[in-house]
C-alpha positions, 0 to 999 in steps of 0.5 A, spaced: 283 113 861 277 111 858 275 107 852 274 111 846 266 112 845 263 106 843 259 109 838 264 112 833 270 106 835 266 099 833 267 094 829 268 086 828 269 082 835 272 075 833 274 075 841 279 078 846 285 074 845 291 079 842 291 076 836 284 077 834 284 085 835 282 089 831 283 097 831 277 100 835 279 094 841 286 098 842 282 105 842 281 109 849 280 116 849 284 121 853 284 128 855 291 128 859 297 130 856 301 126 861 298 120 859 302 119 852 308 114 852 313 114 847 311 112 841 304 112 842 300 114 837 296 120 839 289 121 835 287 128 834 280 130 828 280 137 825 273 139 824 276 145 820 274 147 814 274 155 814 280 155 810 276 151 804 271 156 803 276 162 804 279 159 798 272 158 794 271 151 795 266 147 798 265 146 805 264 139 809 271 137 811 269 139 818 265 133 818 270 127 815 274 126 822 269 122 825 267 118 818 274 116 817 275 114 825 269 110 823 272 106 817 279 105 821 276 102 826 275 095 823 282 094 821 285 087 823 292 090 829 298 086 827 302 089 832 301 086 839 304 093 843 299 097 838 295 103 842 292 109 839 290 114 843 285 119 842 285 127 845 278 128 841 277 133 836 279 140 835 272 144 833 273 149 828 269 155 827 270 163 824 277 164 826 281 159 824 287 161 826 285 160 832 283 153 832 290 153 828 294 155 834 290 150 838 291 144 834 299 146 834 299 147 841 296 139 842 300 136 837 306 139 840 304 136 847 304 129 844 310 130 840 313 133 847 312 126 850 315 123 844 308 121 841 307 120 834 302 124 832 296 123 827 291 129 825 285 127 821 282 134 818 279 137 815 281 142 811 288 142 809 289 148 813 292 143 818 298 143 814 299 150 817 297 147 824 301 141 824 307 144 822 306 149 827 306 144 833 313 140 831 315 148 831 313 148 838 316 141 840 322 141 836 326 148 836 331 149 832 330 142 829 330 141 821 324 138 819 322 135 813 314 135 809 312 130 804 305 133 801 302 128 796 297 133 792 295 136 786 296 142 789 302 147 792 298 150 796 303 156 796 298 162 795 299 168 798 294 170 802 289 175 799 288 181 803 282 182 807 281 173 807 287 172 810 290 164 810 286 159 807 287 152 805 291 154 800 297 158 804 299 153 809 306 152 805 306 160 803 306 161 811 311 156 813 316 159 807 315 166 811 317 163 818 325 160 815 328 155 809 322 150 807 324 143 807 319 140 803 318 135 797 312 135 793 308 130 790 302 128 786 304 136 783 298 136 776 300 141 771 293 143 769 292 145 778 298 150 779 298 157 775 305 159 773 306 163 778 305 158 784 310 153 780 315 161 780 313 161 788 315 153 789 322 154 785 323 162 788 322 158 796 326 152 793 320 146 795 322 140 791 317 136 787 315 130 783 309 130 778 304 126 776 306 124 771 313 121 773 310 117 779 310 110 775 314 104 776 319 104 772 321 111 775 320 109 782 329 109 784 328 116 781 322 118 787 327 114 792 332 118 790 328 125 792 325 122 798 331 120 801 334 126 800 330 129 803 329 125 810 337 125 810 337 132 809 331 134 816 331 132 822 324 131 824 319 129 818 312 129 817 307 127 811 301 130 810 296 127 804 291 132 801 286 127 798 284 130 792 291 128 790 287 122 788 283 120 781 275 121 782 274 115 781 277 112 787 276 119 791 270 123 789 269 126 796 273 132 795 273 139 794 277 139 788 276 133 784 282 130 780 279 127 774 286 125 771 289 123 778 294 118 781 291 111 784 293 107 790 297 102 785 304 098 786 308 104 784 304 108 789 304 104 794 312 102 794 314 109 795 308 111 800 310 105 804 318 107 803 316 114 807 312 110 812 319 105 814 323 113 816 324 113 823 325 120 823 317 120 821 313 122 827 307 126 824 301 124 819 295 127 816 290 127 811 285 133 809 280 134 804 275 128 806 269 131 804 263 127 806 258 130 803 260 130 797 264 122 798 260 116 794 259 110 798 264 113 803 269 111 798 274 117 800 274 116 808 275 108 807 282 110 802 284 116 807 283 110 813 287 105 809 293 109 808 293 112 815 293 104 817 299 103 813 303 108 819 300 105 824 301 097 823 308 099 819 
């Protein structure tokens, strides 16, 4: 065990005292398997994102990873056995099924070693790969997806492309029933057919539009539905699920979308409380494109969230 690398996780010293830790004085890097407890959380970057331009959008997410860990690593610890090991990055490249398979089988060897499982993207054809990894780690278990974002991404592959950042929900229904609750869904980002496609694979989902205060017994209702039906589960946040202006630094920005507000963040917390979560990832953190850091520091705040719950 090594301590993680200092130039990426650093941050305040207030001192060595437990009580004025901040996150990036609980971080060692790690490259055995064996050295996971249970859990532990297990960190893991993919800087991927051959999807996104597969699916005509703008490249960059690949270099979010260390921009997000940067802004994670100032958080105050408010838990005195926190740990967070970090595996390193999964390096993308032409073949993302390739790097799919690898991050699949790295977070199933976490998942095995009952560690919980944080993934920062890139793209989000993470999803694909993550899920791919509870797979390995727990066969014949039912396993639960929370997506918050604007889109489905329930395309089918285009012939001679092949999977995208657009397909991970698509390739997941093709391998068995699909247990999945949407969130965040815009109307004016989904055709028609990829709402048929939703309905046709029986993936639940909530709008935009019904995510208010008011509603929030409604949105308890469908996520504990969901968490009592699975076995295992495991959220996934596309940032551009977000408004632009509080998420600029994205492929596809959502000028009318949701906010981090009370409403959000009782539902958002809700999910976190589930015993049954065990993996988590943010995608689509674009630093190219992302002013003052304003994305990766809203993707490292909700990541913050599950590891001090």
């Amino acid at each position: 065990m090594d301590r993680a690398n200092n130039s990426i996780w650093q941050g305040r010293f207030d001192g060595d005292s437990p009580l004025q830790h901040r996150i990036w004085q609980r971080v060692s890097h790690h490259e055995n398997y064996d050295d996971i407890s249970p859990k532990d959380f297990v960190l893991h970057g993919f800087a991927v994102d051959e999807g996104v331009r597969r699916n005509k959008g703008k490249i960059g997410a690949a270099e979010a990873p260390n921009v997000i860990r940067k802004n994670m690593a100032n958080f105050p610890v408010v838990k005195p056995d926190f740990t967070l090991k970090d595996f390193g990055d999964v390096i993308g490249g032409t073949s993302l099924e390739v790097v799919q398979s690898e991050l699949a089988d790295k977070s199933a060897a976490a998942f095995i070693r009952g560690g919980k499982s944080v993934v920062l993207g890139g793209g989000h054809e993470v999803t694909y790969a993550h899920y791919s990894g509870l797979r390995k780690a727990f066969p014949g278990k039912k396993i639960g997806i929370i997506n918050i974002d604007a889109h489905f991404d329930n395309r089918e592959p285009e012939l001679g492309i092949g999977a995208s950042s657009g397909t991970g929900f698509w390739q997941i229904a093709q391998e068995g029933p699909i247990h999945s609750l949407h969130i965040g869904i815009q109307r004016n980002s989904n055709t028609l057919k990829l709402f048929d496609t939703a309905h046709k694979y029986g993936m639940k989902y909530i709008t935009a539009d019904e995510i208010f205060f008011e509603n929030l017994p409604g949105i308890y209702e469908r996520i504990d539905e969901l968490a009592e039906s699975v076995d295992v589960l495991y959220l996934t946040i596309c940032m551009d699920v977000f408004n632009a202006a509080v998420a600029p630094g994205v492929s596809a920005l959502a000028y009318n979308g949701i906010f981090t507000d009370p409403a959000f963040m009782h539902f958002y917390r809700h999910i976190l409380q589930s015993e049954k979560l065990v993996a988590m990832d943010v995608a689509e953190v674009n630093p190219s494109l992302d002013s003052d850091q304003r994305t990766a520091r809203l993707a490292a705040s909700l990541l913050n969230e599950w590891l001090m719950i």
